[in-house]
N, C-alpha and C positions, 0 to 999 in steps of 0.2 A: 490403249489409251485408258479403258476402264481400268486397268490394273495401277498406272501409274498414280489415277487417281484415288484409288483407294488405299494406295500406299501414304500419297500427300492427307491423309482425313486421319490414318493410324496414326502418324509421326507427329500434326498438329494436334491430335487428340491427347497423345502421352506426352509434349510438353505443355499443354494446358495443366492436363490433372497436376504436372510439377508444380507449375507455377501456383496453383488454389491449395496444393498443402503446406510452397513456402509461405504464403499468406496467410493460412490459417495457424502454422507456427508462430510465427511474428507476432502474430492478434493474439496465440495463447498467454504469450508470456508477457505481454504488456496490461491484459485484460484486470478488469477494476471486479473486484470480487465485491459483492452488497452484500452486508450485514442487518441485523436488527430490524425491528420493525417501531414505526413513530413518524409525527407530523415534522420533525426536522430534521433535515439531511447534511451533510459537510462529507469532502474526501479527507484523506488522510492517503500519506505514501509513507511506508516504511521502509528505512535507507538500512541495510545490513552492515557490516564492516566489511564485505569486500566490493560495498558498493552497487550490489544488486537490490532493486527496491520490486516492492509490493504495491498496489493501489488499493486503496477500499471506499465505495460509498458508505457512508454511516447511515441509517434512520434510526431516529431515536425522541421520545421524548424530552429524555432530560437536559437540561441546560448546560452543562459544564462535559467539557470534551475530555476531560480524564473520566467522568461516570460513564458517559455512552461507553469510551471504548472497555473500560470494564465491564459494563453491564453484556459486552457484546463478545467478550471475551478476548478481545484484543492484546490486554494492558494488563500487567502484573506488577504490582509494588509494596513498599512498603511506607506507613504511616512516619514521618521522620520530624526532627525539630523545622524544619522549611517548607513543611507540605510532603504531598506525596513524591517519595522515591519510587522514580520507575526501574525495573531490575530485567521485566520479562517484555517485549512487543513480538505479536505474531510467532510466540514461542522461541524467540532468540532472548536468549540473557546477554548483557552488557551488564556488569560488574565491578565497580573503579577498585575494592579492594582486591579483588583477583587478578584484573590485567589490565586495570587506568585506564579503562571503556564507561563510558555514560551513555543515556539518553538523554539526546541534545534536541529540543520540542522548537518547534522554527512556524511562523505565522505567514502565508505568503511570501514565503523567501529569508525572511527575517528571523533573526532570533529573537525566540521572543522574551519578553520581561517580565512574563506572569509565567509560574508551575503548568503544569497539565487539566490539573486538579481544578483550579482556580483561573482559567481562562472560559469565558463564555462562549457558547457557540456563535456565532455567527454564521450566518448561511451567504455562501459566495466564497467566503473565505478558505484557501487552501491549507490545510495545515501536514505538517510532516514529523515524524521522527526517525531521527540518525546517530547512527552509534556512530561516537566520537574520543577523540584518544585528548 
């Protein structure tokens, strides 16, 4: 009887530990990585082109969500006739002259109607960038 039951504590033990590392898998790779330091905070998710996205909390002073993400190292572009061309997020290039890929900057779901550069933080507000064809 003791035997039988130390066999049932082995067997629930080693599909426990299963279950808490697929768990903690799952959680690795959804996990919101925090950046910067400041009295204002915003997420941002970065959409890849095969569709795998990033999360990140921002803190940051500055007002405008193209500066935090640059000052936080996020966000790589260049100075262009329309505002800031984004080229680089989270170290993925998206390049329309090379292979008709952009950074498409989206406001709670929406696309939005102001640049990166030129959009104000808001706090609450989700913002996202996706490379787009």
């Amino acid at each position: 009887m003791v035997l039988i039951a130390a066999m049932a504590l082995l067997t629930t033990g080693c599909n426990d530990k299963t279950s808490q590392e697929a768990v903690q898998t799952t959680s690795a790779s959804t996990e919101t990585q925090v950046l910067g330091e400041g009295e204002t905070k915003f997420t941002i998710t970065v959409v890849d082109k095969e569709g795998t996205e990033a999360s990140f909390e921002i803190h940051t002073d500055k007002e405008m969500v193209g500066e935090a993400l640059q000052e936080c190292g996020l966000l790589e572009g260049e100075e262009g006739p329309y505002g800031l061309y984004v080229k680089t997020v989270n170290g993925i290039t998206a390049d329309y002259d090379v292979d008709q890929t952009y950074w498409a900057f989206y406001i709670n779901g929406e696309y939005a109607m102001t640049g990166v550069d030129v959009t104000e933080i808001t706090e609450g507000d989700a913002y996202s960038l996706k490379v787009e064809k």
